[in-house]
C-alpha positions as CSV (number, residue, x, y, z in Angstrom):
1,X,0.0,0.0,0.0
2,X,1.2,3.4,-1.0
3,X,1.8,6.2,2.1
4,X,1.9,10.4,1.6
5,X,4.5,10.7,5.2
6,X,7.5,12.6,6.4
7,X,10.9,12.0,5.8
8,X,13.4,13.7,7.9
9,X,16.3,15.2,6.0
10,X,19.1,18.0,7.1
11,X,21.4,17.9,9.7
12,X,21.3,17.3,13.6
13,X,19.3,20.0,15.7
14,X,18.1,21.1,12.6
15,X,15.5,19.4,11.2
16,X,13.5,19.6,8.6
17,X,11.3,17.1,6.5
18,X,10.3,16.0,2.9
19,X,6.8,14.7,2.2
20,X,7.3,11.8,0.1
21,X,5.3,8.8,-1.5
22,X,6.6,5.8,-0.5
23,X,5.5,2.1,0.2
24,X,4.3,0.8,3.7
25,X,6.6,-1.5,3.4
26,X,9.8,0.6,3.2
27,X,10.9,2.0,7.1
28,X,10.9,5.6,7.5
29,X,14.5,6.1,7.8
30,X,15.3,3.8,4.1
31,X,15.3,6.8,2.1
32,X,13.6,4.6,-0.5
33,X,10.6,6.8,-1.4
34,X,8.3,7.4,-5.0
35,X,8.2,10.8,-5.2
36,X,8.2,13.7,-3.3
37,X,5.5,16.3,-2.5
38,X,6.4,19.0,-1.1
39,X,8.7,20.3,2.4
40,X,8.6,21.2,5.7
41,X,10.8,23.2,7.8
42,X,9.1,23.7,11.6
43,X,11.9,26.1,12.4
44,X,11.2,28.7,9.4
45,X,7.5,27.7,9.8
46,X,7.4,27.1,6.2
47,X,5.6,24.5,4.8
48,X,5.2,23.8,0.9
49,X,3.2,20.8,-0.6
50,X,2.4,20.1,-4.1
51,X,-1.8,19.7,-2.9
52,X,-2.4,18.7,-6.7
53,X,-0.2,15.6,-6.4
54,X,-1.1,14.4,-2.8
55,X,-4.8,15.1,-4.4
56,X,-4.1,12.4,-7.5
57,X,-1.8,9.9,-5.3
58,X,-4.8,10.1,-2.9
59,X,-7.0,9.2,-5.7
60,X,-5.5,6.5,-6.6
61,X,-5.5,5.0,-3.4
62,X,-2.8,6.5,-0.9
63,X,-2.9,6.7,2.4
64,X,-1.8,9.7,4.7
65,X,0.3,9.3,7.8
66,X,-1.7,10.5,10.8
67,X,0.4,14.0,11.5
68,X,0.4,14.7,7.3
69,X,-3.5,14.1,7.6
70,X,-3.4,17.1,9.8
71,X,-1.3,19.3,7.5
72,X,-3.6,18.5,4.7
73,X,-6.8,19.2,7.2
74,X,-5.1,22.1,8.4
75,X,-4.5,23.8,4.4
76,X,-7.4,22.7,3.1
77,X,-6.2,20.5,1.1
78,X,-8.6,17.3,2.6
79,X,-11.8,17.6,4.6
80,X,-12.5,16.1,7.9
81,X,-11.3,16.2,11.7
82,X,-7.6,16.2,13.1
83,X,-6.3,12.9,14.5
84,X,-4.6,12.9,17.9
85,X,-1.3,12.4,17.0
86,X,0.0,12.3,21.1
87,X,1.2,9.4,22.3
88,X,-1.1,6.8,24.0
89,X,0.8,5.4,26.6
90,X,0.5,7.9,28.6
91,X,-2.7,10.5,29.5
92,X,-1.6,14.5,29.0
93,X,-2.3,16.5,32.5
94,X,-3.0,19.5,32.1
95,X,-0.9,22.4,33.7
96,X,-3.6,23.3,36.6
97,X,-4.0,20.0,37.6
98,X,-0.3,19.2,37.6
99,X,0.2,22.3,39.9
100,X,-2.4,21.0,42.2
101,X,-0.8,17.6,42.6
102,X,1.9,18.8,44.1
């Protein structure tokens, strides 16, 4: 099955990410990927995805990752609801009730 997910490219304690296609097979640190579809840098904020090529891949039966789900929810791109993306193990507290714990 074919994936839309990030790929984590540049150096350490700088990073910044390629969307790619790529098979579910392939890990995400392979560098084995399709095509890519766009970039993400969280430090610059700056995120640029081809939205015409996730649309096709996405057609033709590609799945998202859960956190480039949310990307694509968050532009526009694809409609429907935001998956949490936390981890599970573990429930987040908020900051109140952590302060009152203690």
């Amino acid at each position: 099955m074919l994936k839309i997910r990030l790929q984590r490219i540049g150096r350490k304690n700088d990073p910044s990410f390629r969307a790619v296609l790529t098979d579910s097979k392939n890990s995400t640190k392979s560098g084995k990927f399709l095509e890519i579809l766009g970039t993400y840098n969280p430090k610059a904020g700056e995120k640029n995805l081809d939205s015409e090529k996730i649309k096709y891949w996405m057609s033709k039966g590609a799945k998202c990752s859960d956190t480039m789900h949310n990307f694509l929810v968050h532009d526009k791109v694809i409609e429907g609801k935001k998956i949490n993306v936390l981890s599970k193990k573990k429930p987040t507290v908020k900051r109140k009730e952590l302060k009152a714990k203690k």
